[in-house]
C-alpha positions as CSV (number, residue, x, y, z in Angstrom):
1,X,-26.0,-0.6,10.0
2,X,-23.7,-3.3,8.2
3,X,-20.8,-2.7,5.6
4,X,-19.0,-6.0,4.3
5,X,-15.7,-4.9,4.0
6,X,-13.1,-6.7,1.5
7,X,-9.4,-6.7,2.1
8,X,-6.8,-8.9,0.8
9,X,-4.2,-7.4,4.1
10,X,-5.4,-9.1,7.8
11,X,-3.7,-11.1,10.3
12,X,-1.7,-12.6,10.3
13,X,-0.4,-9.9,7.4
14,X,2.3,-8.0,8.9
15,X,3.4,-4.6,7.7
16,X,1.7,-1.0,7.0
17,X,-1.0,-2.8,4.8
18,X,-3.3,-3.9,7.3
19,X,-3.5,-1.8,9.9
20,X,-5.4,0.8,8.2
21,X,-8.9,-1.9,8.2
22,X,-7.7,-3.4,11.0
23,X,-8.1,-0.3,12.9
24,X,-11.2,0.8,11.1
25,X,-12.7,-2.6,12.1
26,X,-11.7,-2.1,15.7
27,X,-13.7,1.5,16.1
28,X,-16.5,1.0,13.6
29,X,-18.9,0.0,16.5
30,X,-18.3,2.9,18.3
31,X,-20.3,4.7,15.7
32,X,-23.0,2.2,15.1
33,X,-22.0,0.2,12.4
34,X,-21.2,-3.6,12.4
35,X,-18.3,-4.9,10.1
36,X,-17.8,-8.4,8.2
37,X,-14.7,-8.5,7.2
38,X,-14.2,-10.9,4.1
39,X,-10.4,-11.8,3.8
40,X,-8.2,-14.9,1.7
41,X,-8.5,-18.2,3.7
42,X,-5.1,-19.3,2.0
43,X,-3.1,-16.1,1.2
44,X,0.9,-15.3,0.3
45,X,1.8,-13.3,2.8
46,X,5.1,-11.6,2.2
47,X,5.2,-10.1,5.5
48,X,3.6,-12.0,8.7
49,X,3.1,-10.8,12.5
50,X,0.9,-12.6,14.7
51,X,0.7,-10.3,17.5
52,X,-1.7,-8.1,15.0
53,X,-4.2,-10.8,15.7
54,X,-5.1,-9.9,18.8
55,X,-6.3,-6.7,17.9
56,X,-9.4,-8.3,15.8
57,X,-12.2,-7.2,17.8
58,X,-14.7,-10.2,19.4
59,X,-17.3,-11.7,17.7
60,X,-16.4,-10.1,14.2
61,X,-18.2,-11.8,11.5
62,X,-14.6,-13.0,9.2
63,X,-15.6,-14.5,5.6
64,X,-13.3,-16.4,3.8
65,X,-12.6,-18.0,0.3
66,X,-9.4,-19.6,-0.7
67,X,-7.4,-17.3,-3.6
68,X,-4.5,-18.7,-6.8
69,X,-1.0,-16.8,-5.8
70,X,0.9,-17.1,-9.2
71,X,3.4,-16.1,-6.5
72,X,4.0,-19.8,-5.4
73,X,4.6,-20.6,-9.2
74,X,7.1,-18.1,-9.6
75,X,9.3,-19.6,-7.1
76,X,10.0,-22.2,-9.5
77,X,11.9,-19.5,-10.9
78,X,14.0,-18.0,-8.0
79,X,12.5,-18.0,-4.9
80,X,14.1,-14.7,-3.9
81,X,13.4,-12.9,-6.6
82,X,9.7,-14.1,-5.8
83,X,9.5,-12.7,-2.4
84,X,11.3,-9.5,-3.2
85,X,9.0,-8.6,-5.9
86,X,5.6,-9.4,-3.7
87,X,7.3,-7.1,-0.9
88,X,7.6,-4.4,-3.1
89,X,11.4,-4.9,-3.6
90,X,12.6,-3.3,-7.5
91,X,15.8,-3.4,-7.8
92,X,16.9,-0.6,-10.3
93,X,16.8,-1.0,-13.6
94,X,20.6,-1.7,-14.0
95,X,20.9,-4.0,-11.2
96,X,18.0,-6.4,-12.4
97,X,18.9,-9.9,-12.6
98,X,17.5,-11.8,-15.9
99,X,14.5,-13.4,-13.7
100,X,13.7,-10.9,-12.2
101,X,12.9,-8.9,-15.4
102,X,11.3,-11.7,-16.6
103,X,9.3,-12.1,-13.4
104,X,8.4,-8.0,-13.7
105,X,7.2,-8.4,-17.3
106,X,5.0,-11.5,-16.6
107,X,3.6,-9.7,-13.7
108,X,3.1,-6.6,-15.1
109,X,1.5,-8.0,-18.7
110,X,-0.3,-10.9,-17.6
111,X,-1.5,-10.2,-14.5
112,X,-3.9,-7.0,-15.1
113,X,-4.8,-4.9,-12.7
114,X,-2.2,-7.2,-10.2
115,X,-1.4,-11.2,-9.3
116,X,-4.5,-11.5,-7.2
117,X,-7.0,-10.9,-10.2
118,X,-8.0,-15.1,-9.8
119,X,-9.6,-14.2,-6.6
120,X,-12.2,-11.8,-8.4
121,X,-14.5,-14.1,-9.8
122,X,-14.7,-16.6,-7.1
123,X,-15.2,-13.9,-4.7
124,X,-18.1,-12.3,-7.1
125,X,-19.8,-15.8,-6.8
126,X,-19.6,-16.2,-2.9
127,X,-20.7,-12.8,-2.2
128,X,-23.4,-12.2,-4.4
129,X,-25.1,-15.1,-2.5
130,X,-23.8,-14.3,0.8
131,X,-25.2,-10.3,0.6
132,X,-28.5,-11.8,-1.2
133,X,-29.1,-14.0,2.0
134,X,-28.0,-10.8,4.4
135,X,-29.0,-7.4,5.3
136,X,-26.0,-5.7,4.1
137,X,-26.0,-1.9,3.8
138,X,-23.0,-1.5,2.3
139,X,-19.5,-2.9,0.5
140,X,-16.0,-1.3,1.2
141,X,-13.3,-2.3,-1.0
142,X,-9.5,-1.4,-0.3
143,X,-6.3,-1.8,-2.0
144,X,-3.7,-2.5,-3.2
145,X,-4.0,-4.7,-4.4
146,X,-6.0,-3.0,-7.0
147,X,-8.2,-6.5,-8.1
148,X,-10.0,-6.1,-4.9
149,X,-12.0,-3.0,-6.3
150,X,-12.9,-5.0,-9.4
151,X,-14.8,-7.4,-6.9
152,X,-16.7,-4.3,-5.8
153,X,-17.2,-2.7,-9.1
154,X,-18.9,-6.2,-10.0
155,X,-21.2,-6.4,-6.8
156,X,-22.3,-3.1,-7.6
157,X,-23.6,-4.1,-11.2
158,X,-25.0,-7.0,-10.4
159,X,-26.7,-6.2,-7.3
160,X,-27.1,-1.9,-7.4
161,X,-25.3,-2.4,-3.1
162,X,-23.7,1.0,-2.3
163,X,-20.0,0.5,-2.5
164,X,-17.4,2.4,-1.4
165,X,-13.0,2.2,-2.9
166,X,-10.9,2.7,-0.6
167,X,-7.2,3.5,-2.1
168,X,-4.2,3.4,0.2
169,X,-2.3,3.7,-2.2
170,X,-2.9,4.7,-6.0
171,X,-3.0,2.8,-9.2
172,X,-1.4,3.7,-12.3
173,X,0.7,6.5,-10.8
174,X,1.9,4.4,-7.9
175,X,6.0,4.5,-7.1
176,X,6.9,0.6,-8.8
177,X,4.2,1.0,-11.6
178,X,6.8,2.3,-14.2
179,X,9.3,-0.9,-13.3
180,X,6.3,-3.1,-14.4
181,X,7.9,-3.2,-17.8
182,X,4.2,-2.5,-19.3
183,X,3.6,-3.0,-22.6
184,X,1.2,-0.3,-24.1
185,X,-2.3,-2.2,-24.3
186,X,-0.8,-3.1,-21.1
187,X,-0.7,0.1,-19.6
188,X,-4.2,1.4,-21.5
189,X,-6.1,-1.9,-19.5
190,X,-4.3,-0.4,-16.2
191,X,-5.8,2.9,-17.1
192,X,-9.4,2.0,-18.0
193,X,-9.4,-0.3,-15.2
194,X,-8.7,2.4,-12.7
195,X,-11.2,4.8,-14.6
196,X,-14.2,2.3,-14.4
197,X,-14.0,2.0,-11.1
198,X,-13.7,5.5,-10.1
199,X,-16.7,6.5,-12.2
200,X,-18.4,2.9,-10.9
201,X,-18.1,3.5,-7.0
202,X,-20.4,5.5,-5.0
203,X,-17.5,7.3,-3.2
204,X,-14.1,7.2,-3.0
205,X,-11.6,7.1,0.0
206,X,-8.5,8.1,0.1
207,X,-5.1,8.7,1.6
208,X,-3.4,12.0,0.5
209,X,-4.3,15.2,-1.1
210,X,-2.5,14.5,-4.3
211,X,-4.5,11.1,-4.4
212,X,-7.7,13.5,-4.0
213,X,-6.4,16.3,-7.1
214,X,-5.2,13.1,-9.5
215,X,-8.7,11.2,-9.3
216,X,-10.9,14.8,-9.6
217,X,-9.3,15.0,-13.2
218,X,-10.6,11.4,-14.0
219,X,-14.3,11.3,-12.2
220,X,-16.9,13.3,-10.7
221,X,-17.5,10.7,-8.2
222,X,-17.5,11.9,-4.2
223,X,-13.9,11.7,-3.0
224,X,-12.9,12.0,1.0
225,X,-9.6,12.5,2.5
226,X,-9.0,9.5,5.2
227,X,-5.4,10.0,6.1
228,X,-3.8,6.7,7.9
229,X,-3.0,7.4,11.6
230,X,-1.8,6.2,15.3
231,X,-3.3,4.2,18.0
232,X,-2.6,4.5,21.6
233,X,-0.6,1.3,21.6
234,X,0.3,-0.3,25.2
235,X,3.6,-1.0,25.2
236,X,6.0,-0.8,27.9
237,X,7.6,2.6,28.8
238,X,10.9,3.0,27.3
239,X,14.5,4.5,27.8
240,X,15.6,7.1,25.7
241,X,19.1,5.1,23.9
242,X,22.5,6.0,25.1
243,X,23.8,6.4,21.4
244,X,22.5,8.8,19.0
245,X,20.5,6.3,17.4
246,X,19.4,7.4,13.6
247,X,16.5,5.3,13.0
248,X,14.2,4.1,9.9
249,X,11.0,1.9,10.7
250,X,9.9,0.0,7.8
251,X,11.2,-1.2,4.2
252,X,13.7,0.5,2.6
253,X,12.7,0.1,-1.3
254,X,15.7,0.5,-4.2
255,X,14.1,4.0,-4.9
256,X,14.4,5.0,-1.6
257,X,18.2,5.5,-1.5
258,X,18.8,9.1,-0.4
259,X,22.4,9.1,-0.8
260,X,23.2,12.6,0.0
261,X,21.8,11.7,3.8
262,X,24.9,8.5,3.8
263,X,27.2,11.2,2.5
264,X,26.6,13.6,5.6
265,X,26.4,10.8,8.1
266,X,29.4,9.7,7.2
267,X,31.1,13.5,6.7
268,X,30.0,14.1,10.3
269,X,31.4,10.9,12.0
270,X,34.5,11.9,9.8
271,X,34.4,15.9,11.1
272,X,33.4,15.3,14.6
273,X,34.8,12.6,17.0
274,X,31.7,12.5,19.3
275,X,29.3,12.3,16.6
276,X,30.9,8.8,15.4
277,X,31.9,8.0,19.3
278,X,27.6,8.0,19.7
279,X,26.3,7.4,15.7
280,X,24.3,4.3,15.0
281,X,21.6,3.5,12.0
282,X,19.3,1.3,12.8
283,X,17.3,-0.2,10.1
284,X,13.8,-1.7,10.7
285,X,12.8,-3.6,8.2
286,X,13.1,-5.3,4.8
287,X,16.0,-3.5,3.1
288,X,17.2,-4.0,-0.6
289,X,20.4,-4.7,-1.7
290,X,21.0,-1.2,-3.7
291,X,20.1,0.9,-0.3
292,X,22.6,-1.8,1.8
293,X,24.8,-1.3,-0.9
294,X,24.9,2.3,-1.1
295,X,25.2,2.4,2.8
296,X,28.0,0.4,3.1
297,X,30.1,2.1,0.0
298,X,29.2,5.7,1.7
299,X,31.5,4.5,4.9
300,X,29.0,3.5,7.0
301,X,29.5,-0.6,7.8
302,X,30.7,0.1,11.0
303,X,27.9,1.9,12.0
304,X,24.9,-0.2,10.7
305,X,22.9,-2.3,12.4
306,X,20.5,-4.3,10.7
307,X,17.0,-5.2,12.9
308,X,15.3,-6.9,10.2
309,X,11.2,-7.3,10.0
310,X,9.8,-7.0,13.6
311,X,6.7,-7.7,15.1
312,X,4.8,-4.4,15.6
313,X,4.6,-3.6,19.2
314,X,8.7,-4.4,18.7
315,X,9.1,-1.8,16.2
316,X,7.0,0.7,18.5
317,X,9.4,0.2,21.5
318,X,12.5,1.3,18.7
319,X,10.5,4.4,17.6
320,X,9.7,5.7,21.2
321,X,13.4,5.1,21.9
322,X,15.5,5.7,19.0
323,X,17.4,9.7,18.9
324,X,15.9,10.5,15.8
325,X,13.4,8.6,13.1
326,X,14.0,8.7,9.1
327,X,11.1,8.6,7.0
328,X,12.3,8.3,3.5
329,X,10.2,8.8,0.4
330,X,11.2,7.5,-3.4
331,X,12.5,10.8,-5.4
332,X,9.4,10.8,-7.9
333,X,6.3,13.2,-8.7
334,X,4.3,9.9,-8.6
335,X,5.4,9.5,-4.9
336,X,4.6,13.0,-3.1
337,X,1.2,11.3,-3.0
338,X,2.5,8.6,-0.4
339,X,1.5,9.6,3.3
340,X,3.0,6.5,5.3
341,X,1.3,4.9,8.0
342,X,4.1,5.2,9.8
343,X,4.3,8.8,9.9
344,X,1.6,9.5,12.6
345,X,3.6,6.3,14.4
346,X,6.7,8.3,14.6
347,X,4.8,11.2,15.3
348,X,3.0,9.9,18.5
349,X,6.4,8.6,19.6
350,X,7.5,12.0,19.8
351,X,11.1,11.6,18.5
352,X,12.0,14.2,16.1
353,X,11.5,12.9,12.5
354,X,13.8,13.9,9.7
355,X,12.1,13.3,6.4
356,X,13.5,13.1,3.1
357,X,11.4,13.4,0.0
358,X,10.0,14.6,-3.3
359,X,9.5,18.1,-3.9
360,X,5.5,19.1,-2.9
361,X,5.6,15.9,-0.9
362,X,2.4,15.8,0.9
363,X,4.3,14.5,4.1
364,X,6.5,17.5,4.2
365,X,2.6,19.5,4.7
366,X,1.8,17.4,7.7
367,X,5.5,17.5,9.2
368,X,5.1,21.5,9.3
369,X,1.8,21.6,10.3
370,X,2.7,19.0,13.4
371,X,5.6,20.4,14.3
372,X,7.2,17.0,14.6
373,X,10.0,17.4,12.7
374,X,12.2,18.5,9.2
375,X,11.7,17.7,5.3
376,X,14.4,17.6,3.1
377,X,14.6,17.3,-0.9
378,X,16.8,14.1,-2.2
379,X,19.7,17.5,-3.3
380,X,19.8,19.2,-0.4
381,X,23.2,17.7,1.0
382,X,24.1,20.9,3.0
383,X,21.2,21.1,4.9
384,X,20.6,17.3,5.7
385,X,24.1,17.6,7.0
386,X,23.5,21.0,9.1
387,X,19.9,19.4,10.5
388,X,21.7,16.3,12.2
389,X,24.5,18.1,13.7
390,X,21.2,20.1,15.1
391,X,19.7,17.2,16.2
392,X,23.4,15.7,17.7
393,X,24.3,19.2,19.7
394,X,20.6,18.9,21.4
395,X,21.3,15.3,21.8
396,X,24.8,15.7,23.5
397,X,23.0,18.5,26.1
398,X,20.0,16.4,26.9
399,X,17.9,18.8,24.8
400,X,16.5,16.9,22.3
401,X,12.7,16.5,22.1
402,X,9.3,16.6,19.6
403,X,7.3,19.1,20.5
404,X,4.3,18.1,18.2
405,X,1.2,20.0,18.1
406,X,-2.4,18.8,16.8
407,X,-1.8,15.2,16.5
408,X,-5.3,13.9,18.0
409,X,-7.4,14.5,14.8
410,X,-5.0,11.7,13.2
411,X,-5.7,9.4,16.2
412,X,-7.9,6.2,14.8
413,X,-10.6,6.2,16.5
414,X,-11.2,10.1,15.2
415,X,-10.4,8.9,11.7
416,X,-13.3,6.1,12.0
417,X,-15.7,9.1,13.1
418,X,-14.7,10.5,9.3
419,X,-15.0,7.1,7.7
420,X,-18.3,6.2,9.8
421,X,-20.0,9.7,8.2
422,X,-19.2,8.7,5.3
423,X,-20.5,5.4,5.1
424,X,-24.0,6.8,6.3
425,X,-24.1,9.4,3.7
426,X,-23.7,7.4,1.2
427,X,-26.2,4.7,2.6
428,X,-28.9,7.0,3.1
C-alpha cells in the first residue's frame, strides 16, 4: 500500500512541527505501507536543525515543488518582526509595535487560511499528474499550516483519492488566531474553510480530545485520536545536574507567561537560602520579550540562563538532566486542546514535570494518568509555590525521581500501528 503524504514541516525544519511525520514516515513500513513524502523544495524555515535529517528513512520517495513565502517580502518591513510572527511569537496586544500590527492584519486578512496558500494551486497541478501516473492508495494532509489541507480537499474533487487531514494543531480556535486582527468576512472564510474540509476528507486525525469534541459539532466525518509521542532516542547517558535546575524545553510564546510560577520562584530563593544557593531556569528555546520581561522584573536575572534554539538530540540531553521540566500552556479555553510533543519527551526522560495550564487542559489528563508529574491553573500561586519546595526537599535528600506508569502506548512506533489501521480502513 502507498499514501502520498503532504507536509509543509521536514528537515531541515527544526522544532515540534516535524517530528510528528517524520516519525510516522520512519515506522510506516513496519506495517506495510510505503510513504512519498511531498515537501517545499525552497521553504522559510523559521526554525532549522539538521541533525533531524538523518532520521529520514533510506530510499524514501521525497517530492518537491518550489512555494512563494510572502514571509521574505515582509522583511522589507522589519526583519524581526518577520521572524517572530512566522515562529509563532505575539507579542500582547499592548506591547505591539506599529509593524507588527500591520504585519498581523495583512497576514491575517490577506492571507486566508495562512501565508502558504500560493503553494496550493501549483501543488494541485503537480500532483494531480504525479498520482495519475502512480498507484497511489491514498493522500495524507497535515497542518498547520492549514493551506496544506486545501491541497487535499482539491485532489479529492478532482480525482475521488481517499484522503485523510491530519490536524496537529486546530484552525479557527487555535491559541494566536484571535491576535490575527481578523476582520469579519475574514474570520467567516476561516470558518467555512475549516468546515469544507472536515465534511470533504474521508477521516480525520487528530491530536487531543478537545480537538475530537470541537470537530464532532461541525461534521459527521470519522475522527481518530493520534496523540504526538516519544522515540527511543540514542543519546549519551547523562548526569543528573548539581543545581536544582528548573527547566523549560521549547518556545516560550507572550501568552505563555505564568507569572504566579516567577513570583514563587523568586519568594522561595528569597525564604530559603539553599533553594537560591542551588535555583537555576534554564530556558530552551525561542523566548519573547514579554515572558523575558516578566522574568527578569519578578527578580529572577540572576538566576536565568538563556540556552537558546538547540538542535534536538541537545535539548534531549537537558531534559534527561535537568531537576525538574516546565511545560507551560497559554491561559485560554482555545488552548486546553494543545497536547505538546514535548510532553511524552519530558515524560520518557523521567524528570518530574510541573505543568501549568488552562483549566480542563487535556495535558493535565495525561499527567495524572502517567504519573509523571503536577498540573497547576495560571491562579494557583500557593500551590505552585508548595509543589517546588516539594520537588527542592526531595532534591536536597537525593530523592527526587518520575515514577511514570503506562508510557509505551505513546511510544511512536505504537502510535504508527494506530495511524497504519487507519489508513487501511479507510482504503479498503
Amino acid at each position: 500500500m502507498k499514501v502520498l503524504i503532504i507536509t509543509y514541516y521536514w528537515p531541515p525544519a527544526g522544532g515540534p512541527g516535524v517530528q510528528r511525520w517524520l516519525k510516522f514516515v520512519k515506522y510506516l513500513r513496519d506495517f506495510d505501507i510505503e510513504p512519498i513524502v511531498y515537501v517545499p523544495e525552497n521553504p522559510t524555515y523559521p526554525l532549522e536543525d539538521d541533525s533531524l535529517g538523518a532520521e529520514i528513512p533510506e530510499n524514501i520517495t521525497l517530492l518537491r515543488q518550489p512555494i512563494f513565502e510572502p514571509y521574505r517580502f515582509a522583511q522589507v518591513f522589519s526583519k524581526k518582526e518577520a521572524k517572530t510572527i512566522s515562529k509563532g511569537i505575539i507579542a500582547g496586544k499592548e506591547k505591539q509595535s506599529f509593524v507588527q500590527k500591520l504585519l498581523l492584519f495583512i497576514r491575517g486578512n490577506f492571507f486566508i487560511p495562512d501565508a502558504r496558500k500560493y503553494w496550493i494551486k501549483p501543488s494541485v497541478r503537480f500532483l494531480s499528474k504525479y498520482l495519475l501516473e502512480n498507484n497511489i492508495d491514498a493522500v495524507i494532509t497535515t497542518g498547520p499550516p492549514h493551506s496544506v489541507h486545501l491541497i487535499g480537499m482539491q485532489l479529492k474533487k478532482q480525482l475521488k483519492i481517499k484522503w485523510i487531514a491530519d490536524f496537529r494543531d486546530p484552525w479557527t480556535t487555535i491559541g494566536y488566531h484571535d491576535k490575527l486582527k481578523l476582520l469579519k468576512r475574514s474570520f467567516q472564510k476561516h470558518k467555512s474553510l475549516e468546515k469544507n474540509v472536515l465534511q470533504t476528507t474521508d477521516h480525520i486525525v487528530i491530536t487531543s480530545f478537545t480537538t475530537e469534541k470541537e470537530f464532532r459539532e461541525i461534521t459527521d466525518t470519522p475522527i481518530s485520536v493520534i496523540t504526538n509521542g516519544y522515540d527511543v532516542e540514542e543519546v549519551p547517558e547523562v548526569v543528573l545536574d548539581k543545581k536544582f535546575t528548573v527547566s523549560h524545553i521549547g518556545s516560550l510564546l507572550s501568552g505563555r507567561n505564568p507569572k504566579n510560577l516567577w513570583k514563587a520562584l523568586y519568594s522561595l530563593t528569597q525564604e530559603h537560602k539553599t533553594f537560591a544557593e542551588s535555583f537555576r531556569l534554564q530556558l530552551v528555546g525561542a523566548v519573547s520579550d514579554d515572558v523575558l520581561s516578566s522574568i527578569k522584573e519578578s527578580g529572577l536575572s540572576d538566576f536565568l540562563e538563556l540556552k537558546g534554539y538547540l538542535p534536538h538530540k541537545e535539548a534531549i540531553e537537558i531534559q534527561r538532566s535537568s531537576q525538574v521540566l516546565l511545560l507551560i500552556e497559554i491561559n485560554s479555553a482555545g488552548t486546553k486542546c494543545i497536547i505538546p510533543g514535548k510532553l511524552f519527551e519530558y515524560m520518557v526522560s523521567k524528570r518530574p514535570i510541573l505543568a501549568i495550564g488552562p483549566e480542563d487542559a487535556d495535558i493535565s489528563k495525561l499527567i495524572l494518568d502517567t504519573n509523571s508529574g503536577c498540573f497547576y491553573e495560571y491562579h494557583e500561586y500557593e500551590g505552585i509555590k508548595a509543589q517546588l519546595l516539594q520537588y527542592f526537599t526531595l532534591f536536597r535528600e537525593e530523592k527526587l525521581v518520575s515514577e511514570v506508569r503506562g508510557i509505551e502506548k505513546y511510544g511512536r512506533r505504537e502510535l504508527t500501528r494506530e495511524l497504519a489501521a487507519v489508513i487501511k480502513e479507510v482504503v479498503s
